[in-house]
Phi, psi and omega in degrees: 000324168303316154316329201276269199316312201297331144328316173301313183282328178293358195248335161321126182300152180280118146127017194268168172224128149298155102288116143275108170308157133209171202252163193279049170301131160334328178277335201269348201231337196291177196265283194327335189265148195255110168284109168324116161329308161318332186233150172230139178239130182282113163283140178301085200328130203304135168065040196233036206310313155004292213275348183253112238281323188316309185303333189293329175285331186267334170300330192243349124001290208270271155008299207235349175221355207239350165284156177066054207213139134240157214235162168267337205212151157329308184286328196275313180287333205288310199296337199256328187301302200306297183320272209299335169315279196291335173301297170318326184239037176253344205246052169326332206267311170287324160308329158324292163262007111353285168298315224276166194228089188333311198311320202260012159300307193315327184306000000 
């Protein structure tokens, strides 16, 4: 996870601040991990998946290309993930409204 931020703030415009959501996973929460000055972190209320557009994207992932499937072999799942994956970001628009929240437009 450290790497994963530090990756972020080096891509933060210079004099910029990031916010990030994130859910309390343990890596996410621990004391030990080191936060970039450039970044701040929100945390998500615990047991809230709901409030987390990622999760909302795996929620319809599931829903629409990856339930209800059985596979014979390992390559056969990674090949259907990859497949509903290249399905998903062909769809800029439906990732979009996914994410978005009616409530926080006023913002």
């Amino acid at each position: 996870m450290d790497l994963h931020l530090a990756e972020i703030a080096r891509t933060v415009a210079p004099g910029a601040h990031a916010v990030l959501l994130m859910d309390q996973a343990g890596w996410h929460v621990t004391a030990a991990l080191i936060i970039p000055e450039n970044i701040s972190i929100i945390p998500l209320p615990a047991k809230c998946p709901e409030l987390n557009p990622v999760e909302n994207i795996w929620q319809f992932m599931r829903d629409n290309w990856l339930s209800n499937r059985i596979f014979e072999t390992y390559d056969e799942i990674v090949n259907h993930c990859c497949d509903a994956w290249n399905k998903l970001i062909d769809q800029p628009e439906r990732i979009m409204s996914i994410g978005r929240r009616k409530w926080a437009q006023g913002f």
